[in-house]
C-alpha positions in Angstrom: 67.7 24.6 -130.9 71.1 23.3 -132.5 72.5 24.3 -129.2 70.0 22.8 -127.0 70.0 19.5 -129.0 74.2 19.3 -129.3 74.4 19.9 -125.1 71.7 17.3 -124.6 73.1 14.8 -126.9 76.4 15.4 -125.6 75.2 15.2 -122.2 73.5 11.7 -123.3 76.5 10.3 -124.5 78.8 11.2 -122.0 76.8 9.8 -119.3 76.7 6.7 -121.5 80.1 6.5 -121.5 80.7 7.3 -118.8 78.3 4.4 -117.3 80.1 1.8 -119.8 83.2 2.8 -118.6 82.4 2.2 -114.4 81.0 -1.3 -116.0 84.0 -2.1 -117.7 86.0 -1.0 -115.0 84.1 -3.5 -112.3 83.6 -6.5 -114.6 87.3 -5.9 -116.0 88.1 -6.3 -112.0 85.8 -9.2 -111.1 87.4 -11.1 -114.3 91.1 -10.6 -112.8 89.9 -11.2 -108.8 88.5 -14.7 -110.5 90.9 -15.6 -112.4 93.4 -15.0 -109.2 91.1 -17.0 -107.1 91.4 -20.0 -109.4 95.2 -19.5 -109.3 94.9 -19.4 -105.4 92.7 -22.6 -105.3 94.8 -24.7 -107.6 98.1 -23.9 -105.6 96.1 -24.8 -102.9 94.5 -28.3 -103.9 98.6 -28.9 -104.7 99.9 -27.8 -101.6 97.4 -30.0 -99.6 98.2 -33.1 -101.5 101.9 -32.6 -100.9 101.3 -32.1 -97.0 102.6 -35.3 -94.7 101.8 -35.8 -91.4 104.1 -33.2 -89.4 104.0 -30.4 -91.8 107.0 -27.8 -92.5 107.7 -24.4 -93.6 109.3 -26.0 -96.5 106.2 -27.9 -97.4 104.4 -24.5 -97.4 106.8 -22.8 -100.1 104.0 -22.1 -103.8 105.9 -23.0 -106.8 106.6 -20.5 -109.2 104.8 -17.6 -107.3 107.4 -15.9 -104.7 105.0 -13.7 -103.9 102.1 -16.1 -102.7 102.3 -17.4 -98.9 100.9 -20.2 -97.3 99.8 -20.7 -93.4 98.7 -24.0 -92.0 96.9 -23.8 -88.5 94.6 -25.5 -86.1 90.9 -24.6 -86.0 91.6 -23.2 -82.7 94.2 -20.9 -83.7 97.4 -22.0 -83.3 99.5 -21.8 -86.4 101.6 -25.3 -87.2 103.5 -24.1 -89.8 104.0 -20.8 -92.3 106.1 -19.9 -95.6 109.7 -19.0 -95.1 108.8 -15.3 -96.3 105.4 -14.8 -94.2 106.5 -11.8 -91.6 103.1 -11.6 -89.7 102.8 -14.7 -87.4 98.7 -13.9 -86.9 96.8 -15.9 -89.2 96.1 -14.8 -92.6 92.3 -15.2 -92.2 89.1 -16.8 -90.8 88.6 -20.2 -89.5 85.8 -21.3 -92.4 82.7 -23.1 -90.9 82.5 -25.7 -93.2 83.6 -27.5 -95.9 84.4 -25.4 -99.0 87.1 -22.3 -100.0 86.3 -19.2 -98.5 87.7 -16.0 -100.6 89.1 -12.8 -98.7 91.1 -9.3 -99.3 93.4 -8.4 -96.3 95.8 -5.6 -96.3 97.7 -7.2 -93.4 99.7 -9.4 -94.3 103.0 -8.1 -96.2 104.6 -5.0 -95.1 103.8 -3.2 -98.0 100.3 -1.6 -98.2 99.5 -4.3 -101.3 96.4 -5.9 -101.1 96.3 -9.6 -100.6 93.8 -12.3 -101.5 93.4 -15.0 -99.1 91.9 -18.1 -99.1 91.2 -20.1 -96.1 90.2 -23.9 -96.5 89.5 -26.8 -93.9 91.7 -30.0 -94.1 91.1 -33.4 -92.8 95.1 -34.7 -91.9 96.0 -38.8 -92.9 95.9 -39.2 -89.0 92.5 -38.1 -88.5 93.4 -34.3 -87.7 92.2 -31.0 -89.4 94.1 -28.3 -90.3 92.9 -24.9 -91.6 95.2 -23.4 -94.6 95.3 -20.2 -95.6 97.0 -19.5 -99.1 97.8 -15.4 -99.8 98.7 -14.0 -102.6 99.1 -9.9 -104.1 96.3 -9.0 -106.0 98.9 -5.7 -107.4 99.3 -6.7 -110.7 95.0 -6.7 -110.9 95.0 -2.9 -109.2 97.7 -2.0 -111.6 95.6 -3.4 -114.7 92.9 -1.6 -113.4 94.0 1.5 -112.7 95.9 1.5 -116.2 92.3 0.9 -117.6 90.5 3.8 -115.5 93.6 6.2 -116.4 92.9 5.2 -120.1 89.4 5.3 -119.6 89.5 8.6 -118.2 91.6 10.5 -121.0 89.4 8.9 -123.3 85.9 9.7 -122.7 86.4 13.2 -123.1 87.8 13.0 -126.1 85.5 10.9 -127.5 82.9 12.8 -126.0 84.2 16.1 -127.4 84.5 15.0 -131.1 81.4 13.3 -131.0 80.1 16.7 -129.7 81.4 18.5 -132.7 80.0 15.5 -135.2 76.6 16.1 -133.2 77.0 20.0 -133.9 78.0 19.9 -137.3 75.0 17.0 -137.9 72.3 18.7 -136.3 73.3 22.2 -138.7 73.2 20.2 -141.9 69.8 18.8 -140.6 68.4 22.1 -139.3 69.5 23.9 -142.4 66.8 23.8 -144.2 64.7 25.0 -141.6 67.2 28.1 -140.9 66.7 28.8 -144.5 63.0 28.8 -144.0 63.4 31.0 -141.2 65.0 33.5 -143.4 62.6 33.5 -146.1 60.0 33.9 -143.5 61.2 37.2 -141.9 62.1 38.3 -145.4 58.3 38.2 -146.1 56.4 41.4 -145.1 53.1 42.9 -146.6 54.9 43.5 -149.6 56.1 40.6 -150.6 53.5 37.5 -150.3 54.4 36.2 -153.7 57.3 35.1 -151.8 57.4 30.7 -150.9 59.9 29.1 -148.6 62.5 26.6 -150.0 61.1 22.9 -150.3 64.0 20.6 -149.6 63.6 17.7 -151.5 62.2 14.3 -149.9 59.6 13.4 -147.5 60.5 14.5 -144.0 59.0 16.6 -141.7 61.0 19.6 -143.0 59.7 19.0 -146.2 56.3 18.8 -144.9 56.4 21.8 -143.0 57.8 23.9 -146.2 54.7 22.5 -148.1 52.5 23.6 -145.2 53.9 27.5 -144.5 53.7 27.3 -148.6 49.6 27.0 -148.4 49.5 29.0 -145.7 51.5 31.7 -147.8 49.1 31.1 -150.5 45.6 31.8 -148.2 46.9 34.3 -146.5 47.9 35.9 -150.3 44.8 35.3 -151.4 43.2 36.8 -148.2 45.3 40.3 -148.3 44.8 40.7 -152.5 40.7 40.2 -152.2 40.9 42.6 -148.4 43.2 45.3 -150.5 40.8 44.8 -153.9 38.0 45.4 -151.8 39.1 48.5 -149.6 40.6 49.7 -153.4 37.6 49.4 -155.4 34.9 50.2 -152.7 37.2 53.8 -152.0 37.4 54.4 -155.8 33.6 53.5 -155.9 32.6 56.0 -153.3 34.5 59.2 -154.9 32.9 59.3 -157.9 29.4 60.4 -156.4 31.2 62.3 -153.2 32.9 64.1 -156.2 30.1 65.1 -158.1 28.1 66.2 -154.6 31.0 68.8 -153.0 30.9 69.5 -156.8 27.0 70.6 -156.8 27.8 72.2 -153.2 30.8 74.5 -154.2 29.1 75.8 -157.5 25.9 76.1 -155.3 28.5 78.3 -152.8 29.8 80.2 -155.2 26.8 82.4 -156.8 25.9 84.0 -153.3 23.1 85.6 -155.0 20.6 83.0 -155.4 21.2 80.6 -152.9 21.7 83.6 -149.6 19.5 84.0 -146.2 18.1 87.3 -145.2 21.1 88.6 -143.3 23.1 88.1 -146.4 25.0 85.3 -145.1 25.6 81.8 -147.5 23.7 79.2 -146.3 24.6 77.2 -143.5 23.3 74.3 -144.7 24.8 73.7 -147.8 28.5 74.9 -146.1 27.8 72.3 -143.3 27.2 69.5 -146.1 30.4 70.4 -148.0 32.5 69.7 -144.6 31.2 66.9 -144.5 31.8 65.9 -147.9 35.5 66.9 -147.6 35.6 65.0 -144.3 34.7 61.8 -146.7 36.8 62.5 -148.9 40.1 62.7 -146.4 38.7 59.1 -145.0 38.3 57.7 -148.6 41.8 58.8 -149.6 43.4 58.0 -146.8 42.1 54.6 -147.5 43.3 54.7 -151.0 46.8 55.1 -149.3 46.6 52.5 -146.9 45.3 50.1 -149.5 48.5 51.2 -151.9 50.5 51.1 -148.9 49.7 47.3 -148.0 50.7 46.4 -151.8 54.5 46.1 -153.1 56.5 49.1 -152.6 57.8 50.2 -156.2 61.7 50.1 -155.2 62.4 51.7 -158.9 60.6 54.8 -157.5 62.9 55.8 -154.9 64.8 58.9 -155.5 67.3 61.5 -154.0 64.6 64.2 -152.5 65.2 67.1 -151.2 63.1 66.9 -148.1 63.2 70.9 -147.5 61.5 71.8 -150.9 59.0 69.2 -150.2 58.1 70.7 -146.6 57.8 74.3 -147.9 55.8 73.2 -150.3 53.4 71.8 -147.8 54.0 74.8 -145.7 52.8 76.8 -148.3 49.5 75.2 -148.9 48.8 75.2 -145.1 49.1 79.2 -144.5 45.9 79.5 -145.2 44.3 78.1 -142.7 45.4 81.3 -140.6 47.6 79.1 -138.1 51.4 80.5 -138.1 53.9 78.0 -139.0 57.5 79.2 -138.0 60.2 77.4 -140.8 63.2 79.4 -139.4 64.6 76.5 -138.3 64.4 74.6 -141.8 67.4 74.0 -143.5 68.6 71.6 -146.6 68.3 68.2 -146.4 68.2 65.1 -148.7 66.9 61.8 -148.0 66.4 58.6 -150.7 62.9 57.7 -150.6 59.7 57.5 -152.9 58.7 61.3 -153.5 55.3 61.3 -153.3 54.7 58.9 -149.7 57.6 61.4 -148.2 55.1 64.4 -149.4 52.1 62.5 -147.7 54.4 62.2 -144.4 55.3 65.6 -144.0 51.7 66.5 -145.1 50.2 64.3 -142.6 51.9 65.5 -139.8 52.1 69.0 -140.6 48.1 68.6 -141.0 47.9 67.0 -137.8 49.8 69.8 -135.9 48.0 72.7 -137.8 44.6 71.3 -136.4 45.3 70.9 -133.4 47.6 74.5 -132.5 45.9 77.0 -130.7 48.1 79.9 -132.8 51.6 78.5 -133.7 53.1 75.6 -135.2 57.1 75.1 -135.4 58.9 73.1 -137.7 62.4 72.2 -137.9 64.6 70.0 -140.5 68.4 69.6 -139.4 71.1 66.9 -140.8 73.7 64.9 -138.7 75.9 62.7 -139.2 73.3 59.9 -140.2 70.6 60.9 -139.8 67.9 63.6 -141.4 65.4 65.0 -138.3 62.1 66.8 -139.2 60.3 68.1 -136.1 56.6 69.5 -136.0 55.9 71.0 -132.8 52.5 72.9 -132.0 51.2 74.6 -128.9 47.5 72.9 -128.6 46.3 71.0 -125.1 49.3 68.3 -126.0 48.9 64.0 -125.8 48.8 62.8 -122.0 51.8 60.2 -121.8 49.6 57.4 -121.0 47.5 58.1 -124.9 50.5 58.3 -127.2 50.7 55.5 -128.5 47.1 55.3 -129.5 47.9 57.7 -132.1 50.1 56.1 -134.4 47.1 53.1 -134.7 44.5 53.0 -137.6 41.5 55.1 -136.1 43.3 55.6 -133.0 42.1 59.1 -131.1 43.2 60.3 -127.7 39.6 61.8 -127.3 36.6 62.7 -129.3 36.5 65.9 -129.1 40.3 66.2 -129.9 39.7 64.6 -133.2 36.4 64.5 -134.5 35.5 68.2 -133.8 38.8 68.9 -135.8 37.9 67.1 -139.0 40.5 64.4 -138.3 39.9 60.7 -139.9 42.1 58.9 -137.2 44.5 57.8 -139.9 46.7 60.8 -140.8 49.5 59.3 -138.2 49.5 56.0 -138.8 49.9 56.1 -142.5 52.6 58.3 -141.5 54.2 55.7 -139.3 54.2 53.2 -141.6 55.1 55.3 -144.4 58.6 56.0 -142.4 59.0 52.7 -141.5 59.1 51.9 -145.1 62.1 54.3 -145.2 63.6 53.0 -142.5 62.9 55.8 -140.2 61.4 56.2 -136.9 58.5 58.6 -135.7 57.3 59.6 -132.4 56.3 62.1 -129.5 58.5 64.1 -128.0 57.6 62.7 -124.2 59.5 65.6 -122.5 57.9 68.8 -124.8 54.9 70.3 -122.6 54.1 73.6 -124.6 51.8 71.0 -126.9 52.5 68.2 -129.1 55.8 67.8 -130.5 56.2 65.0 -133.4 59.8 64.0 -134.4 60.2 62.2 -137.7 64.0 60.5 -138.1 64.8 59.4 -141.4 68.4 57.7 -142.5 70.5 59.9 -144.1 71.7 58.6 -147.7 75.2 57.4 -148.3 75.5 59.0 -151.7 78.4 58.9 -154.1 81.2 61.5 -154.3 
């Protein structure tokens, strides 16, 4: 916008000046040609009344103007009598049709290529006779005068164009300051920080106004997020207390096979049915918890140096026995800075994610480079078509039913993950060109730590 605004005011004034120049220029011109032309008339009216009745060259010499020459002639052309320094014998200009001066600009009269003014003017003789006279004189000093004005004109515009420009520049930044500062404040304010305001600059303007404005805003939309996050908070906390208590009932049910058991031996399918269920709830409800904890202030003063190996074996280990192999050759040491427990629920979520979806094998790698830590989970189930992807990473996105729902999955797994590494900074995605099954690579900066 400062751009926009300098170039268009710039652009404004120059043509201005510009314009006021080409005026000055023409009426700077039309002042000079007049004030010649009143020179021309009054050597005329003195010429005339110095004119006997047989008329000489000497009688047609101007006073005080060597330049200026004077031709006296018959209306029908034929010239009576010139100035001793005329060198054209045509006449100097028209025969006027009546009474009165008539104004001209010939270039054909000295040898010179210098512009002349000529008047031409009828005159009644003392014998009853007219002669026309025509009175010439350089108009060089005006074209000099000018020209000095447009070469003046011409070196000055652009400088006062430019600095003006710059004064435009530097105006339109101290004006628009306040709103760059708003600007910054604004992209400074994520989810996790809507106790945040913009600057006020003082006084009434617009700016000010708007500040007040994105203020209230910032204040509803506050309000708005601390009642949605209270809500999802309290109704998740509300609904694992009795989910609790029922797997509880079901799992001490399960465990005395001996009263609760159907005639082939078996435990009841019922009551193991119910208790998938239940942990299916509870994966949903705290999944929720996390989003809900997520959307609040991230606790800066919990971020640590964490090994990220020790943290993935850890997982590793709790996932063997689900019966799906999970090769960790490729694991080696690796430290990022981060909040502890949300990296445990990233590699958690994703390792959960590939274990449920592998047919046999899942394979995890953790490498360093130079800036960067990379944590890849690969597994060899049916694989994400290219065109579902990105439905995966979104709050209760699924490529399929029966890809997620059969599988126990609550939709959210990824996308807390996702936004989990994008509070470290990091990046996560499919691997697009891996078609053995579904390969998720995690990037994560790696920590510029002392010593």
């Amino acid at each position: 916008m400062r751009g926009r605004v300098t170039a268009l005011a710039t652009l404004a004034v120059a043509v201005v000046l510009v314009t006021t120049g080409v005026a000055l220029v023409a009426q700077q011109r039309s002042v000079l040609i007049e004030q010649l032309d009143e020179a021309i008339a009054a050597d005329a009216d003195r010429l005339v009344d110095e004119l006997g009745t047989s008329p000489t060259a000497a009688d047609l010499v101007i006073a005080g103007d060597d330049d200026a020459v004077a031709q006296l002639m018959t209306p029908s052309g034929d010239v009576v009598a010139s100035s001793p320094s005329l060198a054209v014998t045509s006449p100097l200009g028209e025969i006027p049709d009546g009474v009165g001066d008539v104004f001209a600009t010939s270039s054909s009269i000295g040898t010179d290529d210098v512009m002349y003014r000529v008047l031409s003017r009828l005159v009644p003789a003392a014998d009853g006779r007219t002669f026309v006279i025509h009175i010439a004189s350089p108009r060089d000093d005006i074209d000099e005068t000018v020209g000095a004005l447009v070469v003046s004109l011409s070196a000055t515009v652009p400088i006062v164009t430019g600095v003006l420009a710059m004064l435009i520049w530097v105006l339109v930044g101290r004006t628009l300051r306040p709103v760059e500062r708003i600007r910054a404040e604004v992209a400074e304010i994520g989810r996790s920080g809507l106790d945040r305001r913009v600057p006020r600059p003082p006084g009434r303007d617009e700016i000010a106004r708007l500040a007040t404005t994105m203020n209230e805003m910032l204040d509803r939309l506050e309000v708005s997020m601390r009642q949605q996050q209270r809500f999802v908070a309290d109704a998740s906390h509300e609904l694992r207390t009795p989910l609790t208590r029922i797997r509880s009932e079901l799992e001490v049910e399960l465990s005395h096979p001996a009263i609760h058991v159907d005639a082939d031996g078996s435990d009841p399918a019922t009551l193991r049915s119910m208790l998938e269920e239940v942990e299916a709830l509870q994966r949903l409800i705290d999944d929720l918890l996390v989003l809900a904890r997520g959307d609040e202030s991230d606790d800066i003063d919990a971020r640590r140096p964490v090994d990220l190996d020790d943290v993935l074996l850890d997982e590793v280990r709790s996932l063997r026995r689900t019966g799906v192999a999970i090769d960790v050759s490729h694991v080696s040491g690796a430290q990022v800075v981060g909040n502890r427990d949300q990296l445990r629920r990233i590699v958690r979520n994703v390792l959960d994610n590939a274990v449920r979806h592998a047919s046999a094998s899942v394979t995890v790698s953790l490498s360093e480079r130079r800036d960067t830590i990379t944590l890849a989970v690969a597994d060899d189930g049916p694989g994400i078509p290219a065109d579902r992807q990105h439905v995966i990473f979104e709050r209760f996105g699924r490529v399929d039913e029966s890809r997620s729902l059969s599988l126990g999955g609550t939709g959210l797994g990824l996308a807390i993950a996702r936004d989990l590494v994008e509070r470290h900074a990091g990046t996560i995605a499919v691997d697009a060109e891996y078609t053995l099954g579904a390969r998720f690579v995690v990037t994560l900066p790696k920590p510029c730590l002392p010593g």
